[in-house]
MIDOLO-139303 format. One record per residue: residue number from 1; residue in three letters; chain; x, y, z of N, C-alpha, C in turn. Coordinates in steps of 0.02 Angstrom, whole numbers. Example, Ala and Ser with C-alpha at 12.3 -4.5 7.8 and 13.67 -1.06 7.14 Angstrom:
<i=1 | aa=ALA | ch=A | n.xx=660 | n.yy=-284 | n.zz=390 | ca.xx=615 | ca.yy=-225 | ca.zz=390 | c.xx=660 | c.yy=-165 | c.zz=390>
<i=2 | aa=SER | ch=A | n.xx=642 | n.yy=-112 | n.zz=354 | ca.xx=684 | ca.yy=-53 | ca.zz=357 | c.xx=645 | c.yy=2 | c.zz=394>
END
This chain:
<i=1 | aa=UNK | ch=A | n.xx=2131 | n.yy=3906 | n.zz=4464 | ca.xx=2200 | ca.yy=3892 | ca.zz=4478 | c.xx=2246 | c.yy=3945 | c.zz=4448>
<i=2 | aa=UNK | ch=A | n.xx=2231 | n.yy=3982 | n.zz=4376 | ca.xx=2262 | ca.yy=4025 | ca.zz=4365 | c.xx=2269 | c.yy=4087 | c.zz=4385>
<i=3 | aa=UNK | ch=A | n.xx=2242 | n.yy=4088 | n.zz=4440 | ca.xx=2238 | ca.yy=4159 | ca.zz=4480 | c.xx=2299 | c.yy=4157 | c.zz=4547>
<i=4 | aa=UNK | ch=A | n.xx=2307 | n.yy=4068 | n.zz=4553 | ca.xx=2337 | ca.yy=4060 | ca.zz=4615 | c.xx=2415 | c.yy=4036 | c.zz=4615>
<i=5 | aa=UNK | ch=A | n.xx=2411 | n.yy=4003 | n.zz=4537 | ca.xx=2472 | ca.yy=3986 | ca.zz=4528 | c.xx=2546 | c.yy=4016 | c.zz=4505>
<i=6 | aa=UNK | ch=A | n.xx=2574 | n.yy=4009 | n.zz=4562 | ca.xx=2651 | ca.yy=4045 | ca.zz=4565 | c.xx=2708 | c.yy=4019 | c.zz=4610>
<i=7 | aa=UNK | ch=A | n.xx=2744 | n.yy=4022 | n.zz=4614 | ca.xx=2806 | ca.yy=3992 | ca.zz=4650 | c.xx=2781 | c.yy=4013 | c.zz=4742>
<i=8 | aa=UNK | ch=A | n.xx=2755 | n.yy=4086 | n.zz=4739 | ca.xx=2772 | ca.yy=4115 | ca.zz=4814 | c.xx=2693 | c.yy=4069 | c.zz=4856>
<i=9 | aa=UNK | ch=A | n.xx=2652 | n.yy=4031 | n.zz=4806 | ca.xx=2607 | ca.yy=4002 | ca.zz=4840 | c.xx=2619 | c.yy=3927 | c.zz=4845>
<i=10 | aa=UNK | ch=A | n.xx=2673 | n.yy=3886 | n.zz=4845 | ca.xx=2706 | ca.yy=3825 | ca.zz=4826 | c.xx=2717 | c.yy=3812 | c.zz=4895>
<i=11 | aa=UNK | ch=A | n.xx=2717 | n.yy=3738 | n.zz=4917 | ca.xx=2748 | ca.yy=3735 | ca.zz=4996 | c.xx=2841 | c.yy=3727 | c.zz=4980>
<i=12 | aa=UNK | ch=A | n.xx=2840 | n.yy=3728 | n.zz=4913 | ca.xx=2930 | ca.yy=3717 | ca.zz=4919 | c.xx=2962 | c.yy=3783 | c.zz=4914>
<i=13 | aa=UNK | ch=A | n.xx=2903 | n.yy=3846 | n.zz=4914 | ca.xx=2950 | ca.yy=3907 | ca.zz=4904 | c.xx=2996 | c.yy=3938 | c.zz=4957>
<i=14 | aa=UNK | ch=A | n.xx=3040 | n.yy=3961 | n.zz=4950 | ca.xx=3077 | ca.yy=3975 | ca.zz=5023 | c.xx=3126 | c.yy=4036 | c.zz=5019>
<i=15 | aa=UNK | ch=A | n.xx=3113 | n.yy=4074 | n.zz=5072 | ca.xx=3137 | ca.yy=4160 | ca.zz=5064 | c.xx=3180 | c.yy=4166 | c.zz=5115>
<i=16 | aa=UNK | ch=A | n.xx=3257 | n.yy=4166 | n.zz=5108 | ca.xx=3325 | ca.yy=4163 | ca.zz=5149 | c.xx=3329 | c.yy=4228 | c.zz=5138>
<i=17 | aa=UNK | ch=A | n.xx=3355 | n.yy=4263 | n.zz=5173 | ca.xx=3380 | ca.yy=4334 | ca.zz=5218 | c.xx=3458 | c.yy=4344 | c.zz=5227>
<i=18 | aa=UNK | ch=A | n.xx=3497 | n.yy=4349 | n.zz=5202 | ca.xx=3591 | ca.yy=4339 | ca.zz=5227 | c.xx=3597 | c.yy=4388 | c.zz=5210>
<i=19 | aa=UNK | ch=A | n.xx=3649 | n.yy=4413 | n.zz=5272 | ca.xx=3703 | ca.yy=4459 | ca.zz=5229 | c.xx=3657 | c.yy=4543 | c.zz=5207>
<i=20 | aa=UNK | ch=A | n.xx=3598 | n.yy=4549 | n.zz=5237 | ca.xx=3542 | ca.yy=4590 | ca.zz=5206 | c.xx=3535 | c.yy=4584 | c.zz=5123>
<i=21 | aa=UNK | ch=A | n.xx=3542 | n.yy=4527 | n.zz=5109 | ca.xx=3504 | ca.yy=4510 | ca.zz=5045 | c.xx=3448 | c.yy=4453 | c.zz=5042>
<i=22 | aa=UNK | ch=A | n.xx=3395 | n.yy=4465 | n.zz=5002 | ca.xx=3345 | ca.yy=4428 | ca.zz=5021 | c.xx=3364 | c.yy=4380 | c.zz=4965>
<i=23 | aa=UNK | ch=A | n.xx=3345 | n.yy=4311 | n.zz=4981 | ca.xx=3336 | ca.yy=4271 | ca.zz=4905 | c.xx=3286 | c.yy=4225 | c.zz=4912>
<i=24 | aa=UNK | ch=A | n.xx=3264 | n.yy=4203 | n.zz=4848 | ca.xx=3186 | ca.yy=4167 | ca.zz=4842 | c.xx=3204 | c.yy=4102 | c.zz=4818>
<i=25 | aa=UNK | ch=A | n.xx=3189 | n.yy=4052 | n.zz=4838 | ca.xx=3203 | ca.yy=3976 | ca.zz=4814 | c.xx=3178 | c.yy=3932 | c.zz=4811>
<i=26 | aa=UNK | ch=A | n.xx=3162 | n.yy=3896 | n.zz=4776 | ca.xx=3143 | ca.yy=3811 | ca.zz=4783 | c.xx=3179 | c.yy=3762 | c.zz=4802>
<i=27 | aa=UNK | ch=A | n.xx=3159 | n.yy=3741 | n.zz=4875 | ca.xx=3184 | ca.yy=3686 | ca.zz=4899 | c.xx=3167 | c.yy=3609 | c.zz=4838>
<i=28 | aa=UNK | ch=A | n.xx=3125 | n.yy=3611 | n.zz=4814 | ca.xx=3102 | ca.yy=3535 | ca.zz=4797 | c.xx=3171 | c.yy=3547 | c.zz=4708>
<i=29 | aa=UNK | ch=A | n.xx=3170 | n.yy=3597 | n.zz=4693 | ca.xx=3209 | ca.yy=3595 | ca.zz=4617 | c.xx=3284 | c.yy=3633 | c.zz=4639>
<i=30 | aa=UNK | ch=A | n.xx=3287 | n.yy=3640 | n.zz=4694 | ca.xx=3368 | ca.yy=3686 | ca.zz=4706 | c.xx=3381 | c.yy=3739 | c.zz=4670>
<i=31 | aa=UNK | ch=A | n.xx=3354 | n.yy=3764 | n.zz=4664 | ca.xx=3375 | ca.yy=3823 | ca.zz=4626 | c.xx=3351 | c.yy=3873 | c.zz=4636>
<i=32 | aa=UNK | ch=A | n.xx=3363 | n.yy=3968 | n.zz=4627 | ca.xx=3326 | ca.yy=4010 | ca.zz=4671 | c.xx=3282 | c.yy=4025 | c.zz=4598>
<i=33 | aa=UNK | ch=A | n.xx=3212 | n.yy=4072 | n.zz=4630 | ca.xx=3161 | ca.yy=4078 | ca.zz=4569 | c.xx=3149 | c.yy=4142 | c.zz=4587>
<i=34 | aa=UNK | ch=A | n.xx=3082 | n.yy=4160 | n.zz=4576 | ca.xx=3043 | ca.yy=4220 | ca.zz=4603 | c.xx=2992 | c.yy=4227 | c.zz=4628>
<i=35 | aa=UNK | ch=A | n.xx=2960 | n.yy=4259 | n.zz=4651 | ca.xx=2887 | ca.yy=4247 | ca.zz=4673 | c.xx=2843 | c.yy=4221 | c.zz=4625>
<i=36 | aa=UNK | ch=A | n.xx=2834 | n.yy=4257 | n.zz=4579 | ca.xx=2799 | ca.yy=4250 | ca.zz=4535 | c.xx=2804 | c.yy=4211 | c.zz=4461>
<i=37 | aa=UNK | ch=A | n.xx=2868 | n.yy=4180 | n.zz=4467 | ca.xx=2871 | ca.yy=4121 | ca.zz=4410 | c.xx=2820 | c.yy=4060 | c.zz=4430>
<i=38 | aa=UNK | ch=A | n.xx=2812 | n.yy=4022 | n.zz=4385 | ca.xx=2767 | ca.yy=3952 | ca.zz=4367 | c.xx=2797 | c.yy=3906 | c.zz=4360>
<i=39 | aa=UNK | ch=A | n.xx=2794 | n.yy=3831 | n.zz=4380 | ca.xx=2818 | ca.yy=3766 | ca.zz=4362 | c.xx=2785 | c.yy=3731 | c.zz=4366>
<i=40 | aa=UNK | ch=A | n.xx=2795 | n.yy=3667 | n.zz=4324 | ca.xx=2738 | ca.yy=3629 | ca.zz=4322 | c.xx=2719 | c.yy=3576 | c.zz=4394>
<i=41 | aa=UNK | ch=A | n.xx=2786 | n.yy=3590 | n.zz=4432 | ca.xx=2786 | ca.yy=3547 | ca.zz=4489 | c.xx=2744 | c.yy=3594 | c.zz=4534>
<i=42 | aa=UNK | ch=A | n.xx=2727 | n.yy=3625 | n.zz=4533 | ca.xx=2667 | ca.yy=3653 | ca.zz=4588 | c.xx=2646 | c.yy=3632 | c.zz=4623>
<i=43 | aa=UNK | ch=A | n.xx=2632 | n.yy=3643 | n.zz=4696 | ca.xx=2614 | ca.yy=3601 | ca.zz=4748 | c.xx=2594 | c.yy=3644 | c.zz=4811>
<i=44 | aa=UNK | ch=A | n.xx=2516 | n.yy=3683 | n.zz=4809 | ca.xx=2513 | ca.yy=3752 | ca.zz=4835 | c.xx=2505 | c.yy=3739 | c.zz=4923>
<i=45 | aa=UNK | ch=A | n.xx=2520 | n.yy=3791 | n.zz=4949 | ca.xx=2483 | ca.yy=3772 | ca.zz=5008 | c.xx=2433 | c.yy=3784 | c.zz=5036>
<i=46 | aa=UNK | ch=A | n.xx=2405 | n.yy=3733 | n.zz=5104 | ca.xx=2344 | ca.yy=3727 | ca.zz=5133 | c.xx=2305 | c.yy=3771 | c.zz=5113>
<i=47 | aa=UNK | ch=A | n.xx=2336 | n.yy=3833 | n.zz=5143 | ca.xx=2286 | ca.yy=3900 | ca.zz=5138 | c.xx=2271 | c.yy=3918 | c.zz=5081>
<i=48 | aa=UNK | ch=A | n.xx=2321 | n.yy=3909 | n.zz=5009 | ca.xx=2299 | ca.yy=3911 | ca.zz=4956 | c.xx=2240 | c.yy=3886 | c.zz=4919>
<i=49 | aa=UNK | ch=A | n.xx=2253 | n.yy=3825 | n.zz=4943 | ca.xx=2202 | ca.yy=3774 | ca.zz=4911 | c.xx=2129 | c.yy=3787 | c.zz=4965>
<i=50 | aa=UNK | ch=A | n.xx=2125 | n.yy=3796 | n.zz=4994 | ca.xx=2063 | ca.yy=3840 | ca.zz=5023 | c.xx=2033 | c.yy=3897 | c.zz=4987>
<i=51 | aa=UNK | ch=A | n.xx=2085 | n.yy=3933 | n.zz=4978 | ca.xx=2062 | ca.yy=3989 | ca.zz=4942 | c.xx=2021 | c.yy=3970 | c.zz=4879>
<i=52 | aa=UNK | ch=A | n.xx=2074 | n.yy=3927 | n.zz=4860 | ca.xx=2025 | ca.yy=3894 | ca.zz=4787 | c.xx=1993 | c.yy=3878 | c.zz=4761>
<i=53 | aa=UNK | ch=A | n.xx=1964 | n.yy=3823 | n.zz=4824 | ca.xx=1912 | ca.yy=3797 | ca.zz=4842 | c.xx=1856 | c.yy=3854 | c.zz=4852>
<i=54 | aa=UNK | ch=A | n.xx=1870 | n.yy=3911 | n.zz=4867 | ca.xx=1824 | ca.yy=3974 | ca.zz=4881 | c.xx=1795 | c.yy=3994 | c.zz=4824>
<i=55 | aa=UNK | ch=A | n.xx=1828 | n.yy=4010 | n.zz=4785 | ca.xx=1817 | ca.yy=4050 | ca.zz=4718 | c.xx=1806 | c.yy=4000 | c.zz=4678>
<i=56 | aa=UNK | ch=A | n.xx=1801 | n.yy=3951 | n.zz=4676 | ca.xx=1753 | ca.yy=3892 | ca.zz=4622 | c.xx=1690 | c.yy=3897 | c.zz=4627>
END
């Protein structure tokens, strides 16, 4: 899990485009993050958790 866990592999992560600025966010906590920050609410997706399932 510690290889996989990060915001940009979360199903709540979300990458808005305006204005030609990019921004990175969490829908489930409102607030914008980064790719690569951690929370404990983690919640990866499908394809993630496949992956994971791989490398066990």
């Amino acid at each position: 899990m510690k290889n996989f866990h990060c915001c940009a592999s979360c199903v709540n992560y979300e990458v808005k485009k305006e204005n030609g600025k990019v921004t990175y966010r969490c829908s489930r906590l409102g607030f914008d993050t980064k790719p690569t920050y951690q929370f404990n609410c983690w919640d990866p997706k499908e394809v993630v958790k496949k992956l994971m399932g791989k490398n066990e």
